[in-house]
C-alpha positions in Angstrom: 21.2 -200.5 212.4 21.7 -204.5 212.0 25.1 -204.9 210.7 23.2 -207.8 208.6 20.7 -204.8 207.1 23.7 -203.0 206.2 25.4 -205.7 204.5 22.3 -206.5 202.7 22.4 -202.2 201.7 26.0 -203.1 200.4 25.4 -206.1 198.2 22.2 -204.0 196.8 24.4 -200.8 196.1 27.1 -202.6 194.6 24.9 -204.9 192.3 23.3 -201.7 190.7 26.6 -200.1 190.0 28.4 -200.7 187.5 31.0 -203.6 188.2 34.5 -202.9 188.7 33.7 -199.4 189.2 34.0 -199.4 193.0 34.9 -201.4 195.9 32.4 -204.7 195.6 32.1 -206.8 198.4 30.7 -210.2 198.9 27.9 -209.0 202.0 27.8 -212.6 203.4 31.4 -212.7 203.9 31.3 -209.3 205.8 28.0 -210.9 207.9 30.0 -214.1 208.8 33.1 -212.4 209.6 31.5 -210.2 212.4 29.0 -212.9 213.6 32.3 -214.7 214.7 33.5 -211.5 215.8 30.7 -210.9 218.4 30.1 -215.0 218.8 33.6 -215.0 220.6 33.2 -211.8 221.8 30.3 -212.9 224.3 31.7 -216.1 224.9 35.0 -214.9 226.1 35.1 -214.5 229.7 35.5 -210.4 230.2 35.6 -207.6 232.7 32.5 -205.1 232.3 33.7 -202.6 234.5 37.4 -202.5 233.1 38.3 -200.1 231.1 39.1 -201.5 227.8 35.1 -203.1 227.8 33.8 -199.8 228.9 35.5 -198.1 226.1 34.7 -201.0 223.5 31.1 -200.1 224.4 31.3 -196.5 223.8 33.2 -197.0 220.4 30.7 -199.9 219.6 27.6 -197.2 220.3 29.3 -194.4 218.3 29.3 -196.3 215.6 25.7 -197.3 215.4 25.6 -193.1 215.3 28.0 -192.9 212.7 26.0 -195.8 210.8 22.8 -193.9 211.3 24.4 -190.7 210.0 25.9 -191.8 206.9 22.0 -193.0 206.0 21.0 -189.9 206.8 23.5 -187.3 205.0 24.9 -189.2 202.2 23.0 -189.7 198.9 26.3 -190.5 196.9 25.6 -194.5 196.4 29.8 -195.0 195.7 30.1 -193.0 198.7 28.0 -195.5 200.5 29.4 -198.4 199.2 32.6 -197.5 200.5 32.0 -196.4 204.0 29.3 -198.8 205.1 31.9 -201.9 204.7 34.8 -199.7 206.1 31.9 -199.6 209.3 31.6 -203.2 209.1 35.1 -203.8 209.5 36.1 -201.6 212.5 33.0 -203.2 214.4 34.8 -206.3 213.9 38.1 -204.7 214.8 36.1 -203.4 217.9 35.2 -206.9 219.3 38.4 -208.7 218.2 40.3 -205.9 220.2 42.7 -207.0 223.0 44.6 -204.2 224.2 44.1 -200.3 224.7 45.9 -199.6 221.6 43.9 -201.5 219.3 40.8 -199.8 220.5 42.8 -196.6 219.9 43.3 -197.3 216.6 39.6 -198.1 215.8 38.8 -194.6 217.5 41.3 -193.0 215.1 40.0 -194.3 211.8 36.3 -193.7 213.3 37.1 -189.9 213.8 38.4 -189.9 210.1 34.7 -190.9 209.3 32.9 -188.7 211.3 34.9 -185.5 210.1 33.9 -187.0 206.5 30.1 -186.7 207.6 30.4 -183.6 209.5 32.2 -182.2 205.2 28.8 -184.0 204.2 26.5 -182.2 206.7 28.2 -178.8 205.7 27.1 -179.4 202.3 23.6 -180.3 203.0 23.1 -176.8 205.2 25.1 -174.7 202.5 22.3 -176.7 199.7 19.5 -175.6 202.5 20.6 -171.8 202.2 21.2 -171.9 198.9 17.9 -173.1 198.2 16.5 -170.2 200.4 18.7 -168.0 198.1 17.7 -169.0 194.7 13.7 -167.8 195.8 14.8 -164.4 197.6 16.8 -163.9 194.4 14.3 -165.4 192.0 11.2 -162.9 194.1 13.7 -160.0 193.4 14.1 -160.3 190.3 10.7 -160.9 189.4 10.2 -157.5 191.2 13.0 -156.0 189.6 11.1 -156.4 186.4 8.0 -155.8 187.7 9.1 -152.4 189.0 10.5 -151.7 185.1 7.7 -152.7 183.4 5.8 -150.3 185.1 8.2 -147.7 185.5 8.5 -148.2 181.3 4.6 -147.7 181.1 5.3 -144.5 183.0 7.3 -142.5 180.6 10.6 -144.4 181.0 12.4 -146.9 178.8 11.0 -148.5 176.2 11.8 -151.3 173.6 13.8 -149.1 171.2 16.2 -147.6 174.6 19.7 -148.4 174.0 22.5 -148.6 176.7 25.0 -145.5 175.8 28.7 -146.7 174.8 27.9 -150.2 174.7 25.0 -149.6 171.9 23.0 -152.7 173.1 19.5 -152.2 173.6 17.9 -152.8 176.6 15.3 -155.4 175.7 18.5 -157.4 174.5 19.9 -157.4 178.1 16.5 -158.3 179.7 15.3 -161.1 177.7 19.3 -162.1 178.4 18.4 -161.9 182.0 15.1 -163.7 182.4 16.7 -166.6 180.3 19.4 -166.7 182.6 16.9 -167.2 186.0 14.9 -169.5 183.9 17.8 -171.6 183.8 18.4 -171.5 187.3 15.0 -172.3 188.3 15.0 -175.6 185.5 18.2 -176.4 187.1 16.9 -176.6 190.7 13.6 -178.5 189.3 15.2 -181.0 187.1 18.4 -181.8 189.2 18.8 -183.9 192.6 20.6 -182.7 195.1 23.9 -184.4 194.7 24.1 -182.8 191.0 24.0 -179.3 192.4 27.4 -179.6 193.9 28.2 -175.8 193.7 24.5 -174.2 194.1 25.8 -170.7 194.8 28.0 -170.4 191.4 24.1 -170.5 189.6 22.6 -167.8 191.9 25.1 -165.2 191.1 27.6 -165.7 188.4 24.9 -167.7 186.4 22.8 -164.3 185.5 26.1 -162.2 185.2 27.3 -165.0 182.4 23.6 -165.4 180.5 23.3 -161.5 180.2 27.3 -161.4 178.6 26.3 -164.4 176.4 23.2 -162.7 175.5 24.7 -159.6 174.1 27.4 -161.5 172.5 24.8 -163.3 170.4 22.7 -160.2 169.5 26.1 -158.9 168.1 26.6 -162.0 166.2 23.2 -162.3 164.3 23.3 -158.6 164.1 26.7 -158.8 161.9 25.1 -162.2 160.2 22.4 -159.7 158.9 24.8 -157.2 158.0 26.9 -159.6 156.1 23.7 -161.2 154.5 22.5 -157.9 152.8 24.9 -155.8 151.0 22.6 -152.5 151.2 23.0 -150.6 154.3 19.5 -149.1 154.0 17.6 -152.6 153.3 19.7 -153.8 157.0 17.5 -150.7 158.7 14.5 -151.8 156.9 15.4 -156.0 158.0 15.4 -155.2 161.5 12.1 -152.7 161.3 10.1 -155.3 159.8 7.7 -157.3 161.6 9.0 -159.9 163.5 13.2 -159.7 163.1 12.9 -157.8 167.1 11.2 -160.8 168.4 13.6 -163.1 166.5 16.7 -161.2 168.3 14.7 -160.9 172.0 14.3 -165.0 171.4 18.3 -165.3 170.4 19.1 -163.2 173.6 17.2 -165.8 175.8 18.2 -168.6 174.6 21.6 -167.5 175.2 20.7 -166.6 178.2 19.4 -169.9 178.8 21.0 -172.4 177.5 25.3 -173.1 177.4 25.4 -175.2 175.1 24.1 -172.8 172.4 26.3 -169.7 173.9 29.0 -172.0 173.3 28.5 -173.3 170.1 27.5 -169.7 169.4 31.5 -168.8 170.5 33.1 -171.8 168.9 31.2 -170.8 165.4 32.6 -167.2 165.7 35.7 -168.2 166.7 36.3 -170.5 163.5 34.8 -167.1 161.5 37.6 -165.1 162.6 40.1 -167.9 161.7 40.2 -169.1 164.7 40.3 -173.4 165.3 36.3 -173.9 166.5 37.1 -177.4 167.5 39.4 -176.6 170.5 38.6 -175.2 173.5 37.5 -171.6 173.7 39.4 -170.8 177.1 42.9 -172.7 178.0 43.0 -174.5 181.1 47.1 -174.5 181.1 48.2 -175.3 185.3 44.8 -177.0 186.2 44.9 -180.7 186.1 42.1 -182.4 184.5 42.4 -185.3 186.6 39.3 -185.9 188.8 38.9 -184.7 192.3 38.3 -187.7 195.1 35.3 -188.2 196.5 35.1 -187.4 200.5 35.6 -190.8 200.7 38.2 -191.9 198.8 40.7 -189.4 200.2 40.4 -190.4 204.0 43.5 -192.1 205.0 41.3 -194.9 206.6 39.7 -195.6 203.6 43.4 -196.5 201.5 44.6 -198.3 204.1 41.4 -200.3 204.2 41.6 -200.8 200.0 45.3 -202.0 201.0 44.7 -204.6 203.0 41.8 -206.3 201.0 43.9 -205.7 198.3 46.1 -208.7 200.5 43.2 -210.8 201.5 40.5 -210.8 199.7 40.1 -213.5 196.6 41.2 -212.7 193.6 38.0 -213.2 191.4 36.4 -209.7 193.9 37.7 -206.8 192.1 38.5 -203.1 193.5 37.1 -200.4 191.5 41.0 -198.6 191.1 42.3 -201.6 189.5 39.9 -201.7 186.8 38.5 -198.8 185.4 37.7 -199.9 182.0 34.8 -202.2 181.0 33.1 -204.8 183.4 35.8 -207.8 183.5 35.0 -211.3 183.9 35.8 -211.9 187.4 34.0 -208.6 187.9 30.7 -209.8 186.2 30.9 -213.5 188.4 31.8 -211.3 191.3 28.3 -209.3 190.7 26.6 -212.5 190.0 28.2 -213.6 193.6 26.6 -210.5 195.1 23.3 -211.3 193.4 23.3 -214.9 195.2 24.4 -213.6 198.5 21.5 -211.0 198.3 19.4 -213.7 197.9 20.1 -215.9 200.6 20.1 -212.6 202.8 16.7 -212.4 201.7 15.2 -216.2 202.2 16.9 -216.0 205.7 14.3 -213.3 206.2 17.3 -211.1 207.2 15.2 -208.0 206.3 12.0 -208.5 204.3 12.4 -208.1 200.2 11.0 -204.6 199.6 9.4 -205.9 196.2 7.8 -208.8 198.0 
């Protein structure tokens, strides 16, 4: 890939984020700097067969592979934004290299990137197995119930068995159940990849959690009901009469279904047994709240990069760590900036204008 298509890629990333937010980088600057790079480059007189030029040409073709992997196996856009300029600049490190060491160096922070992509292409096969997962276990459960049904039509259960010791009836805990894989299957239609970080925590602790949520809500309207009418015998009659099952099959899957009502659903019983609804219903003492870095942002080759444009870039280009808040000034001119250079990337005819 052109270095100049990848700078364009850059300026177009970092224009639709929002500013300040990550690294921004003025694209031309990064084209200009590594023009020069290779300019001198080929018009210094050199040895092909030494060494140093024959390992500056392996480096220089692994990183048109790392380039091409990185489009390949990295939908995270910050994540794009930050490596593809890190690329840029060892490539210029690679043709303004002099000695052995330097090109040692460059090798160094280039294996830090690869072993970032190799963590990327892990995730994509674990998403490409979990994906086979969720339709074995979706088919199996469909058959599970299947099997049920008909065993119920046989002479089995029916809609008035309840479970022994735990008194729940067993409608409760399959409505519970189908809600749950419901949710898992909306989940893996409605979300992109990059949202299903953790795909296997759905497949199996998803179900286990809908089906305890479930029967915790058929508890709860069934005391609601109690509470509501004073005569024991008219409770009887109130769940006999037509309709009150369904209602309770409905509350089961939609507890199944959806967290947000289990946990509002928890928080509500919690204030009822004086407990304060508005704070969390499980304490999270010893786990930091802080948030995890990206891939990315924890490879050594990436902070020492932010380090040293901390030193030379301008002042009015803003790194994302330094201002976290709201878009500043200097960070809106510094999109604007990225907007021109995008533009005259684009009348240049570096790459066409996809909307042209």
């Amino acid at each position: 890939m052109e270095p100049t298509t990848i700078a364009l890629l850059i300026s177009r990333l970092a224009i639709q984020m929002i500013p300040g937010s990550d690294v921004l980088l003025t694209a031309g600057e990064l084209v200009k700097s590594l023009a020069n790079a290779r300019k001198e480059y080929q018009e210094a007189p050199k040895d092909l067969t030494s060494s140093i030029e024959q390992r500056r040409e392996k480096i220089l073709g692994t990183l048109n592979e790392v380039q091409t992997k990185i489009m390949l196996y990295m939908s995270n856009q910050p994540d794009l934004l930050r490596l593809l300029p890190i690329l840029l600049d060892q490539t210029i490190t690679v043709y303004k290299a002099q000695t052995e060491q330097d090109l040692k160096l460059a090798e160094l922070s280039l294996e830090q990137i690869k072993g970032a992509i190799k963590q990327y292409q892990d995730i994509e096969s674990q998403r490409k197995l979990a994906r086979w997962l969720a339709v074995v276990v979706s088919i199996a459960a469909l058959a599970g119930l299947g099997a049920l049904i008909f065993w119920g039509s046989s002479g089995g259960p029916n809609v008035n068995t309840v479970l022994p010791i735990i008194q729940v009836p067993l409608p409760i805990l399959l409505w519970s159940t189908i809600g749950s894989f419901t949710a898992i299957l909306y989940r893996f239609n409605s979300s992109g990849d990059i949202e299903l970080q953790d795909p296997l925590r759905w497949l199996f602790t998803r179900p286990l959690t809908g089906i305890v949520m479930g029967t915790i809500a058929y508890f709860a309207v069934l005391i609601g009901l109690i509470s509501i009418v004073k005569d024991p015998t008219a409770v009887s009659k109130t769940l006999s009469s037509a309709g009150a099952t369904e209602i309770l099959w409905l509350v089961a899957f939609i507890s199944g279904f959806s967290d947000r009502f289990a946990d509002g659903l928890l928080k509500a019983l919690v204030g009822r047994f004086g407990g304060n609804a508005e704070a969390g219903l499980v304490t999270l003492d010893g786990i930091s709240n802080s948030a995890k870095p990206s891939l990315s942002e924890a490879l050594p080759v990436f902070k020492s990069w932010i380090e040293q444009q901390k030193a030379m870039i301008p002042k009015n280009i803003v790194l994302g760590a330094d201002n976290p808040g709201h878009p500043s000034k200097e960070a809106s001119s510094q999109n604007e900036a990225q907007k021109e250079d995008v533009a005259d990337l684009e009348k240049e005819q570096v790459i066409p204008n996809p909307s042209s």
